[in-house]
Backbone as a ProteinNet text record, in pm:
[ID]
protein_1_A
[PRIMARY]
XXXXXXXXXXXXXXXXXXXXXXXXXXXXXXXXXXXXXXXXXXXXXXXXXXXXXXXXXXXXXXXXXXXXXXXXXXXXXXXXXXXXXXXXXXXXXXXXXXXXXXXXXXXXXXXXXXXXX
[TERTIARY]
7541.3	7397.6	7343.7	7350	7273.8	7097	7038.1	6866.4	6921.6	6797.3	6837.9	6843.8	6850.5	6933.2	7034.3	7073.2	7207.5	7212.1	7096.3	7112.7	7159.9	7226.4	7252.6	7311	7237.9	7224.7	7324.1	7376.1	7537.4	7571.5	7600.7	7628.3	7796.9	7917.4	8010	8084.4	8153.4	8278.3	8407.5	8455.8	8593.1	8723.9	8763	8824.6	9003	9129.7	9214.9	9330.8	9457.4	9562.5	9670.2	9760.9	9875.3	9969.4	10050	10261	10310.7	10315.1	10406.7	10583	10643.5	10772.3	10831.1	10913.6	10990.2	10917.4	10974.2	10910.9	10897.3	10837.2	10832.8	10721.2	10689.8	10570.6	10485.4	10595	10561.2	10605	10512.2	10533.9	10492.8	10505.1	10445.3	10422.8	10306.7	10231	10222.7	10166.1	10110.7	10000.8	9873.6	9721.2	9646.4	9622	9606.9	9457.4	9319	9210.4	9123.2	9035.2	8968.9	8840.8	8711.5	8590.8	8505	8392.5	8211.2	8143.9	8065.3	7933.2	7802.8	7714.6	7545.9	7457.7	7369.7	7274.7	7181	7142.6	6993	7015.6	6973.9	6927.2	6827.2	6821.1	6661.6	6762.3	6737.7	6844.4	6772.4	6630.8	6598.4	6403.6	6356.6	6228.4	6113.1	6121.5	6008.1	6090.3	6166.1	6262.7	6348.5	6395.2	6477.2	6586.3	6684.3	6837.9	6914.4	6966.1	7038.2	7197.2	7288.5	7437.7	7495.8	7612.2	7691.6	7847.2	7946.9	8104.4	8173.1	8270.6	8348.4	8514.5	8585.2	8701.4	8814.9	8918.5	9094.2	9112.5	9199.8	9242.8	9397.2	9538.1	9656.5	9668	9652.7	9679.7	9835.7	9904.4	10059.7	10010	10048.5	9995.4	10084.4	10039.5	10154.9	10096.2	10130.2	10033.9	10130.8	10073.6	10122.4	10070.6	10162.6	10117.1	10112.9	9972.1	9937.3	10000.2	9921.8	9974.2	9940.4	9938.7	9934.6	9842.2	9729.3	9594.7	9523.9	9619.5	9552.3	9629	9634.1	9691.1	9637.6	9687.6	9598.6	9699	9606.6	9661	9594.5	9684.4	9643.4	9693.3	9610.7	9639	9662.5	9712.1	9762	9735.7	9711.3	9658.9	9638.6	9522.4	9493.6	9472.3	9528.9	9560.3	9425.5	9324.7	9233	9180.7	9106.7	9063.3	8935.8	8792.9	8698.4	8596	8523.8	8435.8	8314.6	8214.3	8051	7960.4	7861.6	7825.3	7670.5	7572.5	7458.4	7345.5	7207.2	7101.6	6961.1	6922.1	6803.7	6685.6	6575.9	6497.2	6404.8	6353	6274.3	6268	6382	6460.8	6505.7	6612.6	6695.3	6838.5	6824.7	6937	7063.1	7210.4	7304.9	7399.2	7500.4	7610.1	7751	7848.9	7973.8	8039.8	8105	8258.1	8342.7	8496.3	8581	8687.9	8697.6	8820	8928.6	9030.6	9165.7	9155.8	9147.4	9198.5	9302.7	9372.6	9491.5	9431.4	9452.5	9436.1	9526	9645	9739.4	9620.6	9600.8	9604.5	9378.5	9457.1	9271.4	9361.2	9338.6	9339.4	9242.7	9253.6	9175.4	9224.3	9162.3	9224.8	9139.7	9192.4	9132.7	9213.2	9130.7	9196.9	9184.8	9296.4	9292	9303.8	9209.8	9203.1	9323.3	9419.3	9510.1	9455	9451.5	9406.8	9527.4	9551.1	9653.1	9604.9	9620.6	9567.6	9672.2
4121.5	4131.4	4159.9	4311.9	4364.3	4380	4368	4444.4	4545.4	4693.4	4793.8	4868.6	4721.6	4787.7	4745.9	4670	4608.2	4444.2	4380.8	4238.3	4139.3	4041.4	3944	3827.3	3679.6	3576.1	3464.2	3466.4	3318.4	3229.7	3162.2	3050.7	2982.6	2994.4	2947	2836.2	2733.7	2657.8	2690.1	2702.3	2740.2	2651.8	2529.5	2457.3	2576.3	2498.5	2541.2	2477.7	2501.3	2426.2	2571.3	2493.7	2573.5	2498	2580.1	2590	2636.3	2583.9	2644	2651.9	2754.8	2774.6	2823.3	2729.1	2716.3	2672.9	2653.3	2553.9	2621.9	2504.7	2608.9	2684.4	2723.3	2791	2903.7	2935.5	3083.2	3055.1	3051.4	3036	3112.1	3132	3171.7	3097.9	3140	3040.7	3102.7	3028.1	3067.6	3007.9	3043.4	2999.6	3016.3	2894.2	2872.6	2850.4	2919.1	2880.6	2891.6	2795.2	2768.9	2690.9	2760.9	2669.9	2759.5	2768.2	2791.5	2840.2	2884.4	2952.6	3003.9	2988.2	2973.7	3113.1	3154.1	3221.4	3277.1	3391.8	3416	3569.6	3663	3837.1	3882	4036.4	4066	4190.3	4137.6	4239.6	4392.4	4372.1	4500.6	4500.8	4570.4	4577.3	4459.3	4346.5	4273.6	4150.1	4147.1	4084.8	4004.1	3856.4	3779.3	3713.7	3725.5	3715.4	3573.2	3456.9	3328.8	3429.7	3355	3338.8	3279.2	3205.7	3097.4	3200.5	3191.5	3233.5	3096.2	3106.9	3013.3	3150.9	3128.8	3217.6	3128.5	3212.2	3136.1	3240.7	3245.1	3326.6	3289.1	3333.1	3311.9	3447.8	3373.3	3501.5	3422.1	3548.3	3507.4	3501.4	3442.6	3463.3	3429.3	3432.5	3422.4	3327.9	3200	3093.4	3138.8	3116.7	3156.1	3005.2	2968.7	2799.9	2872.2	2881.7	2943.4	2810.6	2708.6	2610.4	2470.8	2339.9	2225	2196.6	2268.8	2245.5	2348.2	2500	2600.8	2710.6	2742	2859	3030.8	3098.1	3244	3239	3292.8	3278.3	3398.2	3483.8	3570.3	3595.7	3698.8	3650.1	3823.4	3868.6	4022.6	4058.7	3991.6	4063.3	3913	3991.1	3874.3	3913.3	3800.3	3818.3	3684.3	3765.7	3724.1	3699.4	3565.2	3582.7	3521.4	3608	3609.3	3561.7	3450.9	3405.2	3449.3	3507	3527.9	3533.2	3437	3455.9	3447.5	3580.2	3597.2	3581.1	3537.9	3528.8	3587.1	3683.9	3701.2	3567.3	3543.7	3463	3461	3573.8	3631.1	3629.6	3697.7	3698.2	3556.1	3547.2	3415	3432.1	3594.2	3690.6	3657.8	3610.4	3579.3	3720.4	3758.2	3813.8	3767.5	3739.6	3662.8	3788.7	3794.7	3844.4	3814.6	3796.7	3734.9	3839.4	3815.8	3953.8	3951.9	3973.7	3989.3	4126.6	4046.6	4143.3	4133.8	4277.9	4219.8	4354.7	4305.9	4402.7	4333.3	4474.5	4492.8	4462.1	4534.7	4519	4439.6	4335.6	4230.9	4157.3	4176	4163.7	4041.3	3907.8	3866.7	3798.8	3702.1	3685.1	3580.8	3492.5	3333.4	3254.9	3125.2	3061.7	2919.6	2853.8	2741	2624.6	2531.9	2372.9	2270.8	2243.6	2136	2015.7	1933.1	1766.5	1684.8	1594.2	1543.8	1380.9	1304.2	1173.3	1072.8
5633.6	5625.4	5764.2	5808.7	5923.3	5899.7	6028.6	6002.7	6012.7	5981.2	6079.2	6192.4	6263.1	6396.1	6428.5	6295.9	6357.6	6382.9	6377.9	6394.6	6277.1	6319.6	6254.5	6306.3	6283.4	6352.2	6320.7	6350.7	6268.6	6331	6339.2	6406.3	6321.9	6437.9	6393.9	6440.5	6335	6360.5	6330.1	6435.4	6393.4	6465.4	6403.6	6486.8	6462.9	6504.3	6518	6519.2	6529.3	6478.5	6518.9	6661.3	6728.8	6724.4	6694.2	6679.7	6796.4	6938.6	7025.2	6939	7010.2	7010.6	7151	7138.3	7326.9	7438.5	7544.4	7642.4	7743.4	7891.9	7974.7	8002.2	8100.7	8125.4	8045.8	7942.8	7883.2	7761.3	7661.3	7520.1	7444.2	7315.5	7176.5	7106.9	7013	6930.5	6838	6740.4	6561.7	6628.5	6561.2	6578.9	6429.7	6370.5	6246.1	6274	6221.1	6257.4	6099.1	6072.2	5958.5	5991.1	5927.4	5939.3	5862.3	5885.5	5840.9	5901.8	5887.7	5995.6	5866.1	5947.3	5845.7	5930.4	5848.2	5948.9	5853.3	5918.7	5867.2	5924.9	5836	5849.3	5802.8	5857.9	5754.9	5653.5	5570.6	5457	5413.3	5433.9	5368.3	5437.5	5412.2	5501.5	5430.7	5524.9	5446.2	5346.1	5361.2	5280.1	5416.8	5431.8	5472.6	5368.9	5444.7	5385.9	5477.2	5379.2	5415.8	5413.5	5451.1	5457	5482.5	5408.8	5457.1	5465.8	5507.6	5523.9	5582	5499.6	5528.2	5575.9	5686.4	5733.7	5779.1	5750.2	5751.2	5851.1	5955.7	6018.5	6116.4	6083.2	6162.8	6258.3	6390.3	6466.6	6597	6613	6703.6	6863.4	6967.8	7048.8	7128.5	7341.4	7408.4	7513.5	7529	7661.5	7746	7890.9	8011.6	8107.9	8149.5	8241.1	8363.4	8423.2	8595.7	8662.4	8647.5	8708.7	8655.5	8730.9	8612.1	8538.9	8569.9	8534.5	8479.2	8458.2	8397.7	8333.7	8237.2	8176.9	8104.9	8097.2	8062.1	7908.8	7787.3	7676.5	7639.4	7511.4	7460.7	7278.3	7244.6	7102.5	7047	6919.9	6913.1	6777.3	6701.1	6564.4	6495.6	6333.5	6322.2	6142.2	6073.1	5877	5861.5	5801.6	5783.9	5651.2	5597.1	5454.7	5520.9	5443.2	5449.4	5281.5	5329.9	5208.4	5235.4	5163.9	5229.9	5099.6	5102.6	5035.4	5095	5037	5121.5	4983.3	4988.5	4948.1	5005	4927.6	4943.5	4938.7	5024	5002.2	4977	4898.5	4779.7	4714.6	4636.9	4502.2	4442.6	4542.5	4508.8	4500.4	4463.8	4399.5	4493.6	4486.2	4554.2	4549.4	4634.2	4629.7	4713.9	4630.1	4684.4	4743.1	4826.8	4850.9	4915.9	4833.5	4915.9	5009.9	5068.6	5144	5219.2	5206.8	5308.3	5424.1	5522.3	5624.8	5697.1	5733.8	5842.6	5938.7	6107.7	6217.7	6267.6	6322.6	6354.6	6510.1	6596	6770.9	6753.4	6726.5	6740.8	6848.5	7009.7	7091	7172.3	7204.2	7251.2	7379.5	7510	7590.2	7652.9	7654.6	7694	7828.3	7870.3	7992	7896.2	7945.4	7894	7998.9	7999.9	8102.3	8007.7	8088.5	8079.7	8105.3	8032.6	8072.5	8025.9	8133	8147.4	8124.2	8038.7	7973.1	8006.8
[MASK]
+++++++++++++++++++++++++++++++++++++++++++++++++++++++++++++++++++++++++++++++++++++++++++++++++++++++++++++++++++++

């Protein structure tokens, strides 16, 4: 649910759940991520549009330990199932769709803070 220019307002949770494999400064991971996100669009001229999505997403990835307190992590494709279900707030009128995606090169690239307890 874009305006037309393209906007649309969401707000997401997406907690997460990692599988290192092997030790050592330099690993691989599974990255298991699942949550919700809510928002609000303008669906059509004069007309405002609700949305809730709920998304599953496993993406493989590679941590890198810089040093004791910091690491560079990256992630390489990502098998996605998508829930959305949007409402006009006019109408009332709902539309569901559920969807599988897979992208081969969804590329992302993060730093990670080590805390040591």
């Amino acid at each position: 649910m874009k305006d037309s220019q393209g906007h649309q307002h969401t707000g997401e949770v997406l907690p997460f759940l990692r599988y290192d494999v092997g030790g050592g400064s330099v690993r691989f991971f599974m990255q298991l991520e699942s949550g919700c996100g809510w928002g609000k669009s303008r669906m059509k001229e004069g007309a405002d549009g609700k949305h809730f999505l709920w998304t599953t997403n496993l993406k493989p990835g590679l941590f890198i330990r810089i040093t004791d307190h910091w690491a560079a992590e990256a992630t390489f494709s990502c098998l996605q199932y998508k829930h959305v279900k949007a409402t006009d707030l006019d109408s009332g009128e709902s539309v569901v769709r559920d969807k599988w995606d897979f992208t081969w090169l969804d590329i992302s690239f993060g730093v990670a803070a080590i805390l040591k307890l």
